[in-house]
py3Dmol code that shows the C-alpha trace and the ligand (Angstrom):
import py3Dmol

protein = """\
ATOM      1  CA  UNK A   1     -18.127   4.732  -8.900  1.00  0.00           C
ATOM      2  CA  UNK A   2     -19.026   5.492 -12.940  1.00  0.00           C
ATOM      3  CA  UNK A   3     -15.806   5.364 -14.277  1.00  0.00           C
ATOM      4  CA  UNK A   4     -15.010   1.785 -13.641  1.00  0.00           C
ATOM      5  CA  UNK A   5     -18.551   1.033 -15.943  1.00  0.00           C
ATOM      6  CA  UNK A   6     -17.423   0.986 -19.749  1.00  0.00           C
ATOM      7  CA  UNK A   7     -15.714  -2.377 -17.975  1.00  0.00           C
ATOM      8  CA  UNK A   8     -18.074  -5.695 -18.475  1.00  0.00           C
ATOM      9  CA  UNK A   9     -16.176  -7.890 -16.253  1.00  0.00           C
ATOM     10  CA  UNK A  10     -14.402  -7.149 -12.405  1.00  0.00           C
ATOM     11  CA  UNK A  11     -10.632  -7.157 -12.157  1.00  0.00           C
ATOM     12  CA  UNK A  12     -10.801 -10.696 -10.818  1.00  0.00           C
ATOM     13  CA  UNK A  13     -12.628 -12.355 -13.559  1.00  0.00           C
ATOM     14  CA  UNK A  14     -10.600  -9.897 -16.168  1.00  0.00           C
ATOM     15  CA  UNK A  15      -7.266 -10.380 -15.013  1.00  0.00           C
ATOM     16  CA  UNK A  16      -7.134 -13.854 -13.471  1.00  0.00           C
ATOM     17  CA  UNK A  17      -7.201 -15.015 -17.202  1.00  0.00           C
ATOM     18  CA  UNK A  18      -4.121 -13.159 -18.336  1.00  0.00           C
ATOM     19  CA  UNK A  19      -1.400 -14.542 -15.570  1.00  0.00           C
ATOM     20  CA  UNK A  20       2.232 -14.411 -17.411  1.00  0.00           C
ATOM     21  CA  UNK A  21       4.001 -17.631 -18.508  1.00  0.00           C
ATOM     22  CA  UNK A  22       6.601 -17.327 -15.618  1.00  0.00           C
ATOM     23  CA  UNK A  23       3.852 -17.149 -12.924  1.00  0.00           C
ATOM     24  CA  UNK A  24       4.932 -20.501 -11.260  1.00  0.00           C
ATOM     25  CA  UNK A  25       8.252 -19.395 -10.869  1.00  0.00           C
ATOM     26  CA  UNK A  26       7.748 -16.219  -9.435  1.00  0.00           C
ATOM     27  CA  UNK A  27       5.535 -17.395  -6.841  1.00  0.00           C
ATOM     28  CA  UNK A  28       8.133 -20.389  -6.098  1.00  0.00           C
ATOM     29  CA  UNK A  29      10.808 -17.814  -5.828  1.00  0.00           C
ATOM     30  CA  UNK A  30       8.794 -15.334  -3.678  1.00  0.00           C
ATOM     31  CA  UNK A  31       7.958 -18.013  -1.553  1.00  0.00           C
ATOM     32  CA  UNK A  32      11.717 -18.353  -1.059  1.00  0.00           C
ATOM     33  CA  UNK A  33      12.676 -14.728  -1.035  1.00  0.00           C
ATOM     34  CA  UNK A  34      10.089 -14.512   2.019  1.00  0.00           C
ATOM     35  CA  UNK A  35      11.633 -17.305   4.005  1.00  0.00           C
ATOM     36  CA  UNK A  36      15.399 -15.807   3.110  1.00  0.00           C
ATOM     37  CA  UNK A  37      14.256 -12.436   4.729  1.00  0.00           C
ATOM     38  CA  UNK A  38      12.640 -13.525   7.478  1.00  0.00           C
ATOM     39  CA  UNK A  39      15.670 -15.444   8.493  1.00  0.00           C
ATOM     40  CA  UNK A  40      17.856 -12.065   7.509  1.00  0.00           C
ATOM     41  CA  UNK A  41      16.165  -9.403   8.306  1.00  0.00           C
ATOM     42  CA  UNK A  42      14.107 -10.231  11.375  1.00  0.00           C
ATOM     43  CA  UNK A  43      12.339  -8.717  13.370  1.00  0.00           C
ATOM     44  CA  UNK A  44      10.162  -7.713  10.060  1.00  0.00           C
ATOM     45  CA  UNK A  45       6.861  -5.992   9.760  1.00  0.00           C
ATOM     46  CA  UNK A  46       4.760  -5.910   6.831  1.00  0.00           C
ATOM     47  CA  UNK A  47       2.959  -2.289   6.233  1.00  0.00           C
ATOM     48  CA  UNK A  48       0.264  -3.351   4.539  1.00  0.00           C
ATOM     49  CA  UNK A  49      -2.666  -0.987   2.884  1.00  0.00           C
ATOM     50  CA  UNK A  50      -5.190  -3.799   2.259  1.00  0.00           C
ATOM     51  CA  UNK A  51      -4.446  -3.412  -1.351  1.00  0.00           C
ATOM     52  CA  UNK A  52      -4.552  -6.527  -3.341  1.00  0.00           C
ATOM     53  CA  UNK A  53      -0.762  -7.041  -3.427  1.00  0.00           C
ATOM     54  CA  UNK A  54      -0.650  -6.527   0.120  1.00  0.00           C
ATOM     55  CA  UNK A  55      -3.093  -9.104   1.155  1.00  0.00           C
ATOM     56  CA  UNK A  56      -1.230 -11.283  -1.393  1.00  0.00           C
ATOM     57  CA  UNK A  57       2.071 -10.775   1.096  1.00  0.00           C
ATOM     58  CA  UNK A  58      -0.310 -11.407   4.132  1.00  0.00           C
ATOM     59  CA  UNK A  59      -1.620 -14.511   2.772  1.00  0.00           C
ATOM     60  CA  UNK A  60       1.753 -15.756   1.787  1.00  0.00           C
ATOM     61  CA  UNK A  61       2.913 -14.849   5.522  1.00  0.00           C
ATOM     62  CA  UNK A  62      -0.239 -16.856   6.267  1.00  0.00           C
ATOM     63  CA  UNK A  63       0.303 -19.939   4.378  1.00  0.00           C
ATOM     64  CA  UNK A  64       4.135 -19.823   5.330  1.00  0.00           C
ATOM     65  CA  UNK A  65       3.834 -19.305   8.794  1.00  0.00           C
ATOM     66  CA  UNK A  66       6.333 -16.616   9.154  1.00  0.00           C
ATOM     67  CA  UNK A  67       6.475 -15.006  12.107  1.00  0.00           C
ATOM     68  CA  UNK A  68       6.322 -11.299  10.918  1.00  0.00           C
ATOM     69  CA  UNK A  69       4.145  -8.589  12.333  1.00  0.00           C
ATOM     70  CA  UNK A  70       1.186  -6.915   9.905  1.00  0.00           C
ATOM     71  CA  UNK A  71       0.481  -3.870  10.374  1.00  0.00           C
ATOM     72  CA  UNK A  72      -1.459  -1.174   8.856  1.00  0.00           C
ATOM     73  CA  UNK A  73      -1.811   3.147   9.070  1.00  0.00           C
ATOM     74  CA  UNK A  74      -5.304   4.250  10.054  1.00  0.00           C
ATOM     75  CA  UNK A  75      -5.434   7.788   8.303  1.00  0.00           C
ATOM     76  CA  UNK A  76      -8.916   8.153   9.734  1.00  0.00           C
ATOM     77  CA  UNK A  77      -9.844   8.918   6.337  1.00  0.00           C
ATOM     78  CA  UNK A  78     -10.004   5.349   4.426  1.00  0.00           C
ATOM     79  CA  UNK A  79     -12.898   4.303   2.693  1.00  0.00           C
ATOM     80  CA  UNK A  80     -15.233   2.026   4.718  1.00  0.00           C
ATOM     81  CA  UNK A  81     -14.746  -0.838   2.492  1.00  0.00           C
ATOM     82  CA  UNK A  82     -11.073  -1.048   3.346  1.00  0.00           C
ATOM     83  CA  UNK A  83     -11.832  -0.827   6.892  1.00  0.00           C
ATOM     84  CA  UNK A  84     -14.220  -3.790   6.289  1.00  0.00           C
ATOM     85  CA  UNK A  85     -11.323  -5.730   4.756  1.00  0.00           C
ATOM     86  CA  UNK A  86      -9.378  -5.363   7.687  1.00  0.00           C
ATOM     87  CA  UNK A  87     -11.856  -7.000  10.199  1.00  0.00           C
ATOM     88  CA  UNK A  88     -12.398  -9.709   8.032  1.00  0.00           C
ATOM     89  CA  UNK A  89      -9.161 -10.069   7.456  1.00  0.00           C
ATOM     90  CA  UNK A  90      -8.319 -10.384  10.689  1.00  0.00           C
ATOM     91  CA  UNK A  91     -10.933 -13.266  11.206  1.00  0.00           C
ATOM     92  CA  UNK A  92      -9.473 -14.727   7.950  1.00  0.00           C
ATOM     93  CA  UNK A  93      -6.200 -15.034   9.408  1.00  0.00           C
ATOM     94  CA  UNK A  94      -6.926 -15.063  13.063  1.00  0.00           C
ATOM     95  CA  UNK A  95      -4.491 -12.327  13.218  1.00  0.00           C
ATOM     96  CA  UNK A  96      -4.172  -8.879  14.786  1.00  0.00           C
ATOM     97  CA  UNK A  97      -3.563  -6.075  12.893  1.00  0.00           C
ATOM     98  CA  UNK A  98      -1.509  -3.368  13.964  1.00  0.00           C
ATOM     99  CA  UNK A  99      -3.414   0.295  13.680  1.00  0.00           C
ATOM    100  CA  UNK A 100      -1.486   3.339  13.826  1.00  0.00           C
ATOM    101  CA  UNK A 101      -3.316   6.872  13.494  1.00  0.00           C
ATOM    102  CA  UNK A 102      -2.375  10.236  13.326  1.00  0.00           C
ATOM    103  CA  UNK A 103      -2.061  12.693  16.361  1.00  0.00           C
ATOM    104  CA  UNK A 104      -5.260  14.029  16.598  1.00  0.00           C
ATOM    105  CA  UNK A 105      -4.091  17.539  18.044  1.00  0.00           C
ATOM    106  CA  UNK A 106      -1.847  18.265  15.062  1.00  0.00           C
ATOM    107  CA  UNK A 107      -4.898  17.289  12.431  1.00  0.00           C
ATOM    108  CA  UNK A 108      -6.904  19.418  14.388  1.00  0.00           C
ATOM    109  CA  UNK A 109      -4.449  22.263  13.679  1.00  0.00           C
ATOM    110  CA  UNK A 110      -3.875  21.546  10.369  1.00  0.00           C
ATOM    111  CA  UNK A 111      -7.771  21.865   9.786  1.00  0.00           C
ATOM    112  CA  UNK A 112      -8.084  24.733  11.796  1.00  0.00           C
ATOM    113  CA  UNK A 113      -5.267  26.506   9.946  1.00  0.00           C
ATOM    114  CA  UNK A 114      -5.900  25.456   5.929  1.00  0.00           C
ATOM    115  CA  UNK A 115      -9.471  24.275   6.054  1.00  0.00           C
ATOM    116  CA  UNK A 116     -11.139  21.156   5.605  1.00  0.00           C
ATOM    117  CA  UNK A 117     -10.804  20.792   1.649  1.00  0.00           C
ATOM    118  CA  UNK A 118      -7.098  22.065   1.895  1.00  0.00           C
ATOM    119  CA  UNK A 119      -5.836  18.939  -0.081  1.00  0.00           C
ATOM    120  CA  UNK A 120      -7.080  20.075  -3.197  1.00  0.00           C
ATOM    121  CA  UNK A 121      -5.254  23.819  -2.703  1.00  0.00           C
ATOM    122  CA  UNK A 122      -2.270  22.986  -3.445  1.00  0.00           C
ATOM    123  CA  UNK A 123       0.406  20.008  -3.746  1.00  0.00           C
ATOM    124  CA  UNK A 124       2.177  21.357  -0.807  1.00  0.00           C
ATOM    125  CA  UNK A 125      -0.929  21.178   1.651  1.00  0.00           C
ATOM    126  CA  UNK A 126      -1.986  17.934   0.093  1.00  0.00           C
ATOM    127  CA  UNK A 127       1.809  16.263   0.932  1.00  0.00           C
ATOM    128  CA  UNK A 128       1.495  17.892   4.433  1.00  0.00           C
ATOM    129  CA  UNK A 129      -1.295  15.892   4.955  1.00  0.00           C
ATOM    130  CA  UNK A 130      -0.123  12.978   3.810  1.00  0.00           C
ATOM    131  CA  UNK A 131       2.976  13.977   6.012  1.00  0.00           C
ATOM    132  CA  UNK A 132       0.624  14.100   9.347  1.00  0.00           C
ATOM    133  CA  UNK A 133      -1.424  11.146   8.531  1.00  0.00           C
ATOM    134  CA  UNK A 134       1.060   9.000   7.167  1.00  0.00           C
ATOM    135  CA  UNK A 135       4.724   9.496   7.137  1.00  0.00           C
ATOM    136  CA  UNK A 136       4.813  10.162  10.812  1.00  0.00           C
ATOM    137  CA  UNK A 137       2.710   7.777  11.849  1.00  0.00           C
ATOM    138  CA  UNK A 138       4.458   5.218   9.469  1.00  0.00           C
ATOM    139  CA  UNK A 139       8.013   6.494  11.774  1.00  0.00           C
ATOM    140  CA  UNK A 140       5.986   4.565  14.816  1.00  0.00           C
ATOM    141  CA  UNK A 141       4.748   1.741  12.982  1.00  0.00           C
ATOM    142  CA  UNK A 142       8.500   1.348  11.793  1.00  0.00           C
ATOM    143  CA  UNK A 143      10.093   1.803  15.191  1.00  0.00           C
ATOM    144  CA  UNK A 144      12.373  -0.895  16.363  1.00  0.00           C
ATOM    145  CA  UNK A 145      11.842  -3.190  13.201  1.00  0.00           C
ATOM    146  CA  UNK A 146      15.305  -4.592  11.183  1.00  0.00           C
ATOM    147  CA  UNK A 147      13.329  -4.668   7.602  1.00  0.00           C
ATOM    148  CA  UNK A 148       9.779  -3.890   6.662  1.00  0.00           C
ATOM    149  CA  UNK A 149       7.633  -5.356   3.657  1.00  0.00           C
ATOM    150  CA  UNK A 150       5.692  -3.423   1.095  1.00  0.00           C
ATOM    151  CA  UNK A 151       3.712  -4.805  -1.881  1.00  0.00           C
ATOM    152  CA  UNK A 152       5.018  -2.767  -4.858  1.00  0.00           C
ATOM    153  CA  UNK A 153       5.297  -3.697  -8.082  1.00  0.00           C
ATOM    154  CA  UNK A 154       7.672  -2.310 -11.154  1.00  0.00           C
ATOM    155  CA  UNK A 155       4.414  -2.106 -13.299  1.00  0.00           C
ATOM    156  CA  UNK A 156       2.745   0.273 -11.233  1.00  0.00           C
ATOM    157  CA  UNK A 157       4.635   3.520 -12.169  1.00  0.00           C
ATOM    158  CA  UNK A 158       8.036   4.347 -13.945  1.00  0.00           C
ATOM    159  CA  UNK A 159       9.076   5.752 -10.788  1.00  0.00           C
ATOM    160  CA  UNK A 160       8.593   1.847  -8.987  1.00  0.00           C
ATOM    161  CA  UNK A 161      10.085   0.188 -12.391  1.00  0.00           C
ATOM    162  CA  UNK A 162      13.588   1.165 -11.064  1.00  0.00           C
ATOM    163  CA  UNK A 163      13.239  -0.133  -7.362  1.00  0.00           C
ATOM    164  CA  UNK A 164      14.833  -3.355  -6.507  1.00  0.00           C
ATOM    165  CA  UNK A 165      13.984  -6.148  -4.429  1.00  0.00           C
ATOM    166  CA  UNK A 166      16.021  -5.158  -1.530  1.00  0.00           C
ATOM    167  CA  UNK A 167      16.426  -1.622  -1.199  1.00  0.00           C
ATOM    168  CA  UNK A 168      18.683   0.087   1.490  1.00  0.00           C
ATOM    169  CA  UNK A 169      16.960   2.551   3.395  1.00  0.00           C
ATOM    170  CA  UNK A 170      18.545   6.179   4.666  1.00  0.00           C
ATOM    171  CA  UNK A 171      19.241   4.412   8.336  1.00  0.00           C
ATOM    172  CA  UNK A 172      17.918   6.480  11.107  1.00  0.00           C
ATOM    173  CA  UNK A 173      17.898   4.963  14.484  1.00  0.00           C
ATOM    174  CA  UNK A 174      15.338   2.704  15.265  1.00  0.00           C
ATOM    175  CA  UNK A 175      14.524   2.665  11.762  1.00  0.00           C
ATOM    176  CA  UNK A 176      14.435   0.002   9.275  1.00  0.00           C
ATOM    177  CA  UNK A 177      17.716  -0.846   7.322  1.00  0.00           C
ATOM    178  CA  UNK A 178      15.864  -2.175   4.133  1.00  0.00           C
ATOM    179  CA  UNK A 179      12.571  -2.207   2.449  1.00  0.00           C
ATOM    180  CA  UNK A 180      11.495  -5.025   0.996  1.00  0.00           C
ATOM    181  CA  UNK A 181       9.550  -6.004  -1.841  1.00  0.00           C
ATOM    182  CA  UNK A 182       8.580  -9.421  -2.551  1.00  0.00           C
ATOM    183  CA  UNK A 183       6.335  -8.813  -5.625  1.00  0.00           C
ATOM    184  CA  UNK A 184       8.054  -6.412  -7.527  1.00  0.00           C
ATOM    185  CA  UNK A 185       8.139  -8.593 -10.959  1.00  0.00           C
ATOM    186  CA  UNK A 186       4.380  -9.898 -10.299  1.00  0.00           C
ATOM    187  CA  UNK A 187       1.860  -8.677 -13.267  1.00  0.00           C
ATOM    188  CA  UNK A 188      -1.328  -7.504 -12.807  1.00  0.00           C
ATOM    189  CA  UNK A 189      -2.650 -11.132 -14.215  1.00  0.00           C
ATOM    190  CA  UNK A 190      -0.666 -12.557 -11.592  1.00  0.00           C
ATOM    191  CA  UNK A 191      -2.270 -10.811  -9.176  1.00  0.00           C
ATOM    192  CA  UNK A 192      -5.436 -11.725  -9.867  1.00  0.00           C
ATOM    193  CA  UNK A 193      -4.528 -15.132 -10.635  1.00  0.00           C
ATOM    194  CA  UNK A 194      -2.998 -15.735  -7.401  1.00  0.00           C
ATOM    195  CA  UNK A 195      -6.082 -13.812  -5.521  1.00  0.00           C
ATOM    196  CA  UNK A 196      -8.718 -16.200  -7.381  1.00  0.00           C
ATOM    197  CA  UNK A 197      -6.771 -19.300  -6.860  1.00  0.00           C
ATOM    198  CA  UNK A 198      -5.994 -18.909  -3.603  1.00  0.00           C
ATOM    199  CA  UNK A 199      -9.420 -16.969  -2.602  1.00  0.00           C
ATOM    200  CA  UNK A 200      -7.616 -14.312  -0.984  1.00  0.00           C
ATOM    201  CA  UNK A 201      -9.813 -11.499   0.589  1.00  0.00           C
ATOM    202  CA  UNK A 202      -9.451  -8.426  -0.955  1.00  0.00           C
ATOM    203  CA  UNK A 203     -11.183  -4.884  -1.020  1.00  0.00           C
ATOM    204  CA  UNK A 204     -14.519  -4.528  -3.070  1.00  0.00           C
ATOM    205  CA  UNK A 205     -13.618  -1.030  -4.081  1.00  0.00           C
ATOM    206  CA  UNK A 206     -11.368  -3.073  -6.526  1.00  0.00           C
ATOM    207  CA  UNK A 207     -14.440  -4.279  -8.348  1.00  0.00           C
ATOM    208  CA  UNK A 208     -15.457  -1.533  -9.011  1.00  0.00           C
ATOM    209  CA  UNK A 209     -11.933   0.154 -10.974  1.00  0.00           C
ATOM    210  CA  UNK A 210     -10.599   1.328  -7.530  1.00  0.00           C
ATOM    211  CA  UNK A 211      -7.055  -0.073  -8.570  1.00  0.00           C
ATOM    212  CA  UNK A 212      -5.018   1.959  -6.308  1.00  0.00           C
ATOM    213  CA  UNK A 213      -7.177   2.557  -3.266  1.00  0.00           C
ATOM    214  CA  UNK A 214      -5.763   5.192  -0.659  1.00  0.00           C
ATOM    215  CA  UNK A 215      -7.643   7.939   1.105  1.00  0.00           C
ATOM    216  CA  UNK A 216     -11.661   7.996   0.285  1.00  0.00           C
ATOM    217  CA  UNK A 217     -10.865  12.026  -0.438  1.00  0.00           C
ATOM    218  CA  UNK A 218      -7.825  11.117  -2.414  1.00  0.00           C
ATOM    219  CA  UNK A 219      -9.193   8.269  -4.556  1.00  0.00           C
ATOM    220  CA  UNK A 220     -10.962   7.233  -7.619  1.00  0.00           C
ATOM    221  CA  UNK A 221     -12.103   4.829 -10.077  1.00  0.00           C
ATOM    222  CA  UNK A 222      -9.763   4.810 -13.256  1.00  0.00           C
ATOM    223  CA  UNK A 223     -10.897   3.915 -16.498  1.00  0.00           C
ATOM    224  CA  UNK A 224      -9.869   1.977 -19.874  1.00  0.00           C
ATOM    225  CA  UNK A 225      -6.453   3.518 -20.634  1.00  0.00           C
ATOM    226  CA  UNK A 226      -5.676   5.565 -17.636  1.00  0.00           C
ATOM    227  CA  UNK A 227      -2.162   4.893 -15.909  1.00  0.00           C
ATOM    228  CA  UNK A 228      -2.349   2.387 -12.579  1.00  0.00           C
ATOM    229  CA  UNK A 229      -1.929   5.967 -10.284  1.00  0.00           C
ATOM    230  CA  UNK A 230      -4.532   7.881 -12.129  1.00  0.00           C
ATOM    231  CA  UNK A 231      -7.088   7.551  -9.527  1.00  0.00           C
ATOM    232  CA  UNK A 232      -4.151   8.994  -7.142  1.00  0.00           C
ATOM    233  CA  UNK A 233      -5.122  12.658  -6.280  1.00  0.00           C
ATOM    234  CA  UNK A 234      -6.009  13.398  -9.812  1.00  0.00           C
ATOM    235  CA  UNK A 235      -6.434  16.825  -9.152  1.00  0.00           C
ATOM    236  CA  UNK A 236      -2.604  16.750  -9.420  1.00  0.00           C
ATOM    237  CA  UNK A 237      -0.533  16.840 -13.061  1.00  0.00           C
ATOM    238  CA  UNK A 238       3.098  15.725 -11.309  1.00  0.00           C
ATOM    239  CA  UNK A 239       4.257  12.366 -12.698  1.00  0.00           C
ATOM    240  CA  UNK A 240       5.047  11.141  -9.248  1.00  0.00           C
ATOM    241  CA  UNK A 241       1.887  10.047  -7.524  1.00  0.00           C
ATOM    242  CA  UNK A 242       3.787   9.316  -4.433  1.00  0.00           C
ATOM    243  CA  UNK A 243       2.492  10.879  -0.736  1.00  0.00           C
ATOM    244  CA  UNK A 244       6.017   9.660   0.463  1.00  0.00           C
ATOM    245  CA  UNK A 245       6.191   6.234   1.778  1.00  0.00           C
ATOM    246  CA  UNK A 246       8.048   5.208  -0.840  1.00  0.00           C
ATOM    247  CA  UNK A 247      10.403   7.799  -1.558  1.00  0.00           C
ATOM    248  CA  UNK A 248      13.735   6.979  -0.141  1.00  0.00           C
ATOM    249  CA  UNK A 249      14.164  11.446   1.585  1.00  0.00           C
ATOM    250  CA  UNK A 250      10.568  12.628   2.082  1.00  0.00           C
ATOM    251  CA  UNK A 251       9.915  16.049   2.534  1.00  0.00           C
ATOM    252  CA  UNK A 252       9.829  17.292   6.121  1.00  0.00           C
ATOM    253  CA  UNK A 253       7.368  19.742   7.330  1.00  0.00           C
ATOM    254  CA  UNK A 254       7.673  20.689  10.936  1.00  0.00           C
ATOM    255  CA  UNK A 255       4.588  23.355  11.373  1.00  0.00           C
ATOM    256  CA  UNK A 256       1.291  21.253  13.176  1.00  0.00           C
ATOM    257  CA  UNK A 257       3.500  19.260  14.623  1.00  0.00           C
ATOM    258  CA  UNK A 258       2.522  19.160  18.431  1.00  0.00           C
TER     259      UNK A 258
END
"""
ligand_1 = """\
8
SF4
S -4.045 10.547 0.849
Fe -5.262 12.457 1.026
S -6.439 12.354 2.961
Fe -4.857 10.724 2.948
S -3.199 11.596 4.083
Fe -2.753 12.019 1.903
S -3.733 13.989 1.418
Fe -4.493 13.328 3.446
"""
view = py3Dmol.view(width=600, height=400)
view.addModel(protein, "pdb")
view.setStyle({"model": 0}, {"cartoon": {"style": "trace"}})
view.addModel(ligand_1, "xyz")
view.setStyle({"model": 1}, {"stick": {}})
view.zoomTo()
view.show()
């Protein structure tokens, strides 16, 4: 956790200073966009990560008492901290949330066949293990549900500047017909203006520079400078920092697959 130390203050007392000059309205209007989709697109689930946006949509849900399900993909390879943050979200909100976790025979294989630090190979092993632990999982958690609600925003990456609120997804049965994203104009001073005003819980990893907090083996601090998906598999030079979930055709693998 050194990189995040050329920093004097945390995110939260950094950040919650700098909310934009339309931060009223966009929280009125997301407030409203929530209550429009719930009524269009229900049954909903929200997919949530724990990251700070995401517990931003959960305590929205919360306060608006929307009737949408929260759930969450166990990886079995997230950082305590965020594991903490679930439990006490889950007192915070008397609420249950929804684990999903990889089949352990096909990580098994996948370990026995590439090795244990196989991630940092190659791209292509990395994304299949993001394919095991994630994107099929993520097909379960999805199962059944009209529209599901993700907490991306356009100044996280030029690839998430051109999604839109609503965004169609490549229907396949029992599969969501949109993604949703409520907080796509929010800045990062919103953010952390809403979490300090609101005293949302949120991970500590944040305090420490974690900004985008995935996998413990696939995550770092970032420093001054350094792009929001820096601390993304690092090891990595492509532009897209994406393991998937948010591409609209992710690559299929079908080896480990038991
Ligand atoms: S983020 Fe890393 S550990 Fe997690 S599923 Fe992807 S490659 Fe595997």
């Amino acid at each position: 956790m050194n990189q995040g130390k050329c920093f004097k203050m945390t995110p939260l007392e950094y950040y919650s200073k700098h909310a934009s000059d339309q931060y009223e309205q966009k929280l009125k209007r997301t407030k409203s966009f929530l209550q429009k989709i719930n009524q269009d697109y229900s049954p909903l689930v929200q997919a949530t990560s724990l990251g700070v946006e995401d517990m931003i949509i959960t305590d929205l849900i919360h306060q608006l008492n929307l009737s949408i399900q929260i759930s969450m993909l166990d990886t079995l390879k997230l950082h305590p901290e965020t594991l903490a943050l679930k439990n006490q979200a889950e007192i915070y909100y008397d609420i249950k949330i929804k684990s999903y976790y990889p089949n352990k025979k096909t990580t098994q294989n996948y370990i026995k066949k590439n090795g244990k630090n196989a991630i940092y190979q190659s791209t292509e092993l990395r994304k299949e293990c993001c394919h095991i632990r994630k994107l099929i999982p993520l097909t379960d958690l999805l199962r059944n549900y009209k529209g599901w609600i993700t907490g991306l925003r356009k100044e996280q990456s030029n690839f998430r500047a051109n999604l839109q609120a609503i965004e169609p997804e490549d229907k396949e049965k029992d599969q969501p017909e949109v993604k949703l994203n409520p907080l796509l104009d929010w800045t990062n001073g919103d953010v952390w203006y809403y979490v300090k005003t609101h005293h949302v819980p949120y991970n500590t990893l944040h305090d420490h520079f974690f900004v985008s907090i995935g996998c413990k083996p696939c995550t770092r601090a970032i420093t001054l400078g350094e792009d929001f998906r820096a601390g993304r598999w690092w090891w990595e030079q492509n532009e897209t920092k994406e393991c998937g979930l948010h591409v609209s055709k992710p690559i299929s693998f079908n080896s480990y697959q038991s």
